[in-house]
PLY file of the C-alpha trace (Angstrom):
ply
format ascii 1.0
element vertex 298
property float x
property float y
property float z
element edge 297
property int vertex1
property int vertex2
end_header
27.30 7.02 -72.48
27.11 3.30 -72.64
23.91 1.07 -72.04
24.55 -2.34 -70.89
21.56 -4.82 -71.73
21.77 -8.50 -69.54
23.67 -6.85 -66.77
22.80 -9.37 -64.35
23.23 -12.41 -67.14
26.44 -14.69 -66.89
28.14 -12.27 -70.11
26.32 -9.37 -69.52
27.31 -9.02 -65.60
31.33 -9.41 -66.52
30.97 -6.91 -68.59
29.48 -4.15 -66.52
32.42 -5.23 -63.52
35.00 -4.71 -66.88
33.66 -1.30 -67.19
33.04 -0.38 -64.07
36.76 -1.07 -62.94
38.08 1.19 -66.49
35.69 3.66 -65.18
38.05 3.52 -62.02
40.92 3.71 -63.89
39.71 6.67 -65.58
39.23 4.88 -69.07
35.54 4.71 -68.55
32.45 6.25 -69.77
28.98 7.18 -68.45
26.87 3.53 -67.52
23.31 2.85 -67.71
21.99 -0.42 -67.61
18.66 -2.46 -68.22
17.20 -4.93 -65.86
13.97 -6.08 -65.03
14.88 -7.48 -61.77
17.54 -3.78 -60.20
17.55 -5.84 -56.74
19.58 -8.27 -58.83
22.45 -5.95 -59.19
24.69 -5.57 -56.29
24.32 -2.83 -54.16
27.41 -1.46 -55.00
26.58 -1.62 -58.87
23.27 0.09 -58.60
25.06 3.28 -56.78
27.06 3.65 -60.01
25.04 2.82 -62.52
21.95 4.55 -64.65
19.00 2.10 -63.90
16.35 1.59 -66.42
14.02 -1.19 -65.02
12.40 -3.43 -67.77
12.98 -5.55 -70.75
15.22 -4.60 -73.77
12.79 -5.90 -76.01
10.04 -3.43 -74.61
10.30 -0.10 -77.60
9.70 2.49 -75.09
12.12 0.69 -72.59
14.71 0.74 -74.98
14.15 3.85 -75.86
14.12 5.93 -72.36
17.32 3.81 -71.30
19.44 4.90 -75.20
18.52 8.42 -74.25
21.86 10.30 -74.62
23.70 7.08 -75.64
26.53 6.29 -78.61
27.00 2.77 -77.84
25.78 -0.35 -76.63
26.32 -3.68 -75.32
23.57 -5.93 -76.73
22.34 -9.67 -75.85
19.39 -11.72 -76.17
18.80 -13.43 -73.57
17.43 -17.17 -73.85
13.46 -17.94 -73.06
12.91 -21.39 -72.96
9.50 -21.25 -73.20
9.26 -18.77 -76.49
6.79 -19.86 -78.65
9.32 -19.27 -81.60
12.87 -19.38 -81.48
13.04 -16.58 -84.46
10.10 -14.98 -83.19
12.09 -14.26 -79.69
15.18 -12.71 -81.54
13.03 -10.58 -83.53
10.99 -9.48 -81.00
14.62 -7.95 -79.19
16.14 -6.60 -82.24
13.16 -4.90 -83.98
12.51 -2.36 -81.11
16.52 -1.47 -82.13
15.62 0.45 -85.34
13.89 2.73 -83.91
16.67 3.90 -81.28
19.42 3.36 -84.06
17.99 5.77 -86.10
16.02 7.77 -83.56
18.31 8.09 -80.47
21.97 8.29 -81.81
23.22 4.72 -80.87
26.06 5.11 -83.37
27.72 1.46 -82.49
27.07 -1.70 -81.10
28.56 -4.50 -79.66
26.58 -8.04 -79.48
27.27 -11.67 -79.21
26.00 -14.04 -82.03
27.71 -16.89 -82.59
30.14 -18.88 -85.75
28.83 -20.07 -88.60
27.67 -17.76 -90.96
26.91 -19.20 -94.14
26.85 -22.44 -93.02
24.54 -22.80 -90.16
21.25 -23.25 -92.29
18.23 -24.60 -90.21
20.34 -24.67 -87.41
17.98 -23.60 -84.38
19.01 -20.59 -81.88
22.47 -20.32 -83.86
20.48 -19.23 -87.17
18.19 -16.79 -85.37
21.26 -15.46 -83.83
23.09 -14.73 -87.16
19.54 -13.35 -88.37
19.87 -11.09 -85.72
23.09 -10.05 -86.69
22.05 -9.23 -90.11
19.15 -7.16 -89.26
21.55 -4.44 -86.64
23.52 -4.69 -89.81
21.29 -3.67 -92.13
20.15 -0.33 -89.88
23.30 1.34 -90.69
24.66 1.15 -87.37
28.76 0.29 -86.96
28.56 -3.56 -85.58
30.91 -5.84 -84.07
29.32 -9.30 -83.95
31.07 -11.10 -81.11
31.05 -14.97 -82.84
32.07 -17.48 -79.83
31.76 -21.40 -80.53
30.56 -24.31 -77.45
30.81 -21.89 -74.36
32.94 -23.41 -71.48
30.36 -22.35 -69.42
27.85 -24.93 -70.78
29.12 -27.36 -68.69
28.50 -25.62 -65.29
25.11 -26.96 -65.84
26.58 -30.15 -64.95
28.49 -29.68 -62.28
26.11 -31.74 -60.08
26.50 -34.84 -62.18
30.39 -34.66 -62.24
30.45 -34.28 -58.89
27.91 -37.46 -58.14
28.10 -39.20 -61.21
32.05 -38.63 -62.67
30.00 -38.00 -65.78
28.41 -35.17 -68.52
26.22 -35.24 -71.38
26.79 -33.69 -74.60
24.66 -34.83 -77.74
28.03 -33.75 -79.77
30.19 -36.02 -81.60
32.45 -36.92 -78.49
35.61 -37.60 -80.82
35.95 -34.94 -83.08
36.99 -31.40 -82.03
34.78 -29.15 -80.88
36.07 -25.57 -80.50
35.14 -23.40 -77.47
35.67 -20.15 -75.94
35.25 -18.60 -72.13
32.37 -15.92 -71.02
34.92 -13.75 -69.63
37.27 -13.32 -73.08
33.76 -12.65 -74.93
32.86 -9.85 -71.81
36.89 -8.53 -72.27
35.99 -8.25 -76.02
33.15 -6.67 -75.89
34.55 -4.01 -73.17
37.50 -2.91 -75.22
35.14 -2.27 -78.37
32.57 -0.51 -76.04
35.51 1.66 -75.30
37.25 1.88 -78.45
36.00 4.79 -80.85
37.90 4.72 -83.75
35.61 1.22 -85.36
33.42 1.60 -87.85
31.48 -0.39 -90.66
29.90 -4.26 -89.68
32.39 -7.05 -88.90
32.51 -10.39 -87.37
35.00 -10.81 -84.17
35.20 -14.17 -83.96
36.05 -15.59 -80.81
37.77 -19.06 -80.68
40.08 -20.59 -78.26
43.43 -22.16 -78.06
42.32 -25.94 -77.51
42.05 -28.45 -79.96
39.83 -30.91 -77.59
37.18 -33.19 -78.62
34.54 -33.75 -75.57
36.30 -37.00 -74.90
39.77 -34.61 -74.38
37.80 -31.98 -72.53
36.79 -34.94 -70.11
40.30 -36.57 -69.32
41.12 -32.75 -68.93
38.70 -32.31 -66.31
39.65 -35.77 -65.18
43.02 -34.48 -64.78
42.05 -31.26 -63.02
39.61 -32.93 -60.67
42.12 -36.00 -60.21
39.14 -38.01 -60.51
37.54 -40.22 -63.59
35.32 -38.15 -65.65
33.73 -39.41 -68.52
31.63 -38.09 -71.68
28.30 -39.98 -72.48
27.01 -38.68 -76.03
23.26 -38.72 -76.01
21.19 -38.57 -79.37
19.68 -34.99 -80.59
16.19 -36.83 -79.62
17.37 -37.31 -76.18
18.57 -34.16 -75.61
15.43 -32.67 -77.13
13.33 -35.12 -74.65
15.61 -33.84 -71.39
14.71 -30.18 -72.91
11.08 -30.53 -72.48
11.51 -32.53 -69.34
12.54 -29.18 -68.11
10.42 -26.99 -69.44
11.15 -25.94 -72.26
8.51 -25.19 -75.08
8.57 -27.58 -78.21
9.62 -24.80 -80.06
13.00 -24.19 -77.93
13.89 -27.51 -77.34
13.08 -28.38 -81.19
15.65 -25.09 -82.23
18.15 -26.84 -79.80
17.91 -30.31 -81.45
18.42 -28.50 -84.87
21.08 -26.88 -83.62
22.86 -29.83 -82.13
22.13 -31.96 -85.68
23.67 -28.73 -87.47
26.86 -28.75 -85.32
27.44 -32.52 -85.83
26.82 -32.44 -89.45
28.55 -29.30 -90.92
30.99 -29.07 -88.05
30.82 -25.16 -87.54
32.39 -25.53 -84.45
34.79 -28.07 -85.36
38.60 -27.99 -86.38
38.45 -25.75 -89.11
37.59 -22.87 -87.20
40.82 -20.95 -86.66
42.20 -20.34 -83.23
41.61 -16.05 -82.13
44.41 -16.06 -79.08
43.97 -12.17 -79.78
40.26 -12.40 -78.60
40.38 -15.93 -76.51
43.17 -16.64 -74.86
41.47 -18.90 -72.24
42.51 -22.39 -72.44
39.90 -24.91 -71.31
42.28 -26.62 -68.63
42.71 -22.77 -67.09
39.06 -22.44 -67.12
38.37 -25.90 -65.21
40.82 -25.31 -63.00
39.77 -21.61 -62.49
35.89 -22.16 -62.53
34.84 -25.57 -62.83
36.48 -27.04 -60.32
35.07 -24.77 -57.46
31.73 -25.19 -58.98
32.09 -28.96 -58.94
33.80 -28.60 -55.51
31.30 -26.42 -53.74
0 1
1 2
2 3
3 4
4 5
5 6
6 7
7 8
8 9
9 10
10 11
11 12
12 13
13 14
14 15
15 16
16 17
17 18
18 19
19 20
20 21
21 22
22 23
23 24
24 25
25 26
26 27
27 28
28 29
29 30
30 31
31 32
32 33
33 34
34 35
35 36
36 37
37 38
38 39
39 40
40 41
41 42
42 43
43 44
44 45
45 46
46 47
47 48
48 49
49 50
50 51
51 52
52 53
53 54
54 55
55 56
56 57
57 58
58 59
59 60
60 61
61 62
62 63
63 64
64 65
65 66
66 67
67 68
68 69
69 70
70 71
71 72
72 73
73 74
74 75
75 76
76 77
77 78
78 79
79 80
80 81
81 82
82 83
83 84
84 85
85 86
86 87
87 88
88 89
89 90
90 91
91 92
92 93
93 94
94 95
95 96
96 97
97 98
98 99
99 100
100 101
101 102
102 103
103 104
104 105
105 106
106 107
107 108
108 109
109 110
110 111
111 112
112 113
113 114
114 115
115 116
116 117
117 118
118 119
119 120
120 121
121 122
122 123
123 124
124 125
125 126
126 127
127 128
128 129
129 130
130 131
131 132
132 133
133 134
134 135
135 136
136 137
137 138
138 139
139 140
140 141
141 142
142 143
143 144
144 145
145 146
146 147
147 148
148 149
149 150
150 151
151 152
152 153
153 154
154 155
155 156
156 157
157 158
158 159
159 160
160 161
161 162
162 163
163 164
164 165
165 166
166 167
167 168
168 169
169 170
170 171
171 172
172 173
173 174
174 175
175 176
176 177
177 178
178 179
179 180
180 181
181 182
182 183
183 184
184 185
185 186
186 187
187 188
188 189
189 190
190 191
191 192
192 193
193 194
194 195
195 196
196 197
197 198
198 199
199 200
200 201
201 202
202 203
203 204
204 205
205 206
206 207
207 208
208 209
209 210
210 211
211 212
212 213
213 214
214 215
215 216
216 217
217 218
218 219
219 220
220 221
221 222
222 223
223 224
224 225
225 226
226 227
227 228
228 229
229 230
230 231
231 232
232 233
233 234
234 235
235 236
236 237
237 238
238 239
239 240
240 241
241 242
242 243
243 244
244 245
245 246
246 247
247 248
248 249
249 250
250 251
251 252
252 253
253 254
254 255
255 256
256 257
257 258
258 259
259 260
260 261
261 262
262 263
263 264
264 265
265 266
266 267
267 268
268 269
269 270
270 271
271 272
272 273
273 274
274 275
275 276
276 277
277 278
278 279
279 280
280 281
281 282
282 283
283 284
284 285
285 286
286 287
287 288
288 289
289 290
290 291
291 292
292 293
293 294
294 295
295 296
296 297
């Protein structure tokens, strides 16, 4: 049995269709799934699935929906408005002990992110690694799935290229900045989940093919658009500012500043991060032309 966590979350929902369609193909296994929100999930989903309503991070959630289950595909979601940005990752990953050692959860896939080692005061990025280190240090066999700058990130913007032939990023706009595709990190994560020959704790990192500063990614999208599309870099202030503007709690918008100020300084995500084609194959001109383009389009 497998328990999905995010199901309805932009990783987390690729990966239940990924199992759900080697389930077809008679590859699969057992399915149960947490969600607060089950009228999220398709119709079709929910008559296929085992439905545990609630949050991951509640213990006796958790622990009614890893009844009967060797593996797991685990996420923490982002809250904006946590009060702590460590606090919020420990408050998911502590409830885990219990079903690790409790419930027979024997592996477990997540997604963290690169830079171990170097990413020091470095926001949501260092509470992710944290995280990683505590499942590791339960005894249970890990796979950390380590993606750099999600593609994704710039769906956010879609609007503004659209209106405004323009997107914001407060990273260096001329040096590289690695990235990687939802859907490689959901294929990743599925062929672990169904792979039972792993053991021990390892990083999977997940980098792809490009080497594209934002200044390339935008004469890409340029290109795939066949309209001008430019990069404006803001400051880490700025981008803090447009954080709270939104919502977010000092606390999360302060972690996202840090962890903008890390990435520009140590360059974690940067050109010396080796290329995984293995685990991300997705080029970013396949993914604009594939997703951002009928976002931008729509």
């Amino acid at each position: 049995m497998i328990v999905v966590t995010t199901p309805t979350g932009q990783i987390g929902r690729r990966v239940l269709e990924l199992l759900l369609d080697a389930t077809d193909s008679g590859a699969g296994s057992g399915i149960r799934v947490i969600v607060r929100d089950p009228a999220r999930l398709p119709e079709r989903v929910r008559a296929r699935v085992e439905v545990v309503r609630g949050s991951h991070a509640d213990p006796a959630v958790l622990k009614e929906a890893c009844e009967g289950v060797d593996r797991m595909f685990w996420l923490v979601p982002p809250s904006p408005r946590a009060d702590s940005v460590e606090g919020h990752f420990r408050d998911f990953t502590e409830p885990l002990r219990a079903v690790v050692g409790d419930q027979g959860v024997r592996r477990v896939v997540g997604v963290s992110s690169l830079g171990r080692s170097v990413a020091v005061d470095a926001g949501q990025i260092s509470a992710s690694l944290a995280m990683d280190e505590a499942i590791a240090g339960m005894g249970v066999h890990y796979r950390a799935l380590c993606p750099p700058f999600l593609m994704e990130n710039l769906l956010g913007q879609a609007e503004s290229i659209r209106e405004a032939g323009a997107f914001f990023l407060a990273l260096d706009r001329d040096r590289v900045l690695r990235t990687c595709a939802t859907g490689d990190i959901a294929a990743t994560a599925v062929r672990l989940l169904l792979d039972d020959s792993w053991t021990g704790q390892e990083d999977v990192p997940l980098v792809g093919p490009d080497d594209l500063s934002p200044e390339g990614m935008a004469r890409v999208i340029s290109e795939v658009l066949d309209r001008p599309v430019r990069v404006r870099q803001t400051s880490c202030a700025e981008y803090k500012a447009t954080m709270l503007r939104y919502g977010a709690s000092e606390a999360w918008a302060q972690g996202l500043a840090d962890m903008t100020e890390a990435l520009n300084s140590r360059g974690f995500y940067g050109v010396d991060a080796p290329r995984t084609p293995q685990y991300a194959p997705t080029g970013f001109r396949q993914w604009c032309q594939e997703v951002l383009r009928p976002a931008v389009l729509a």
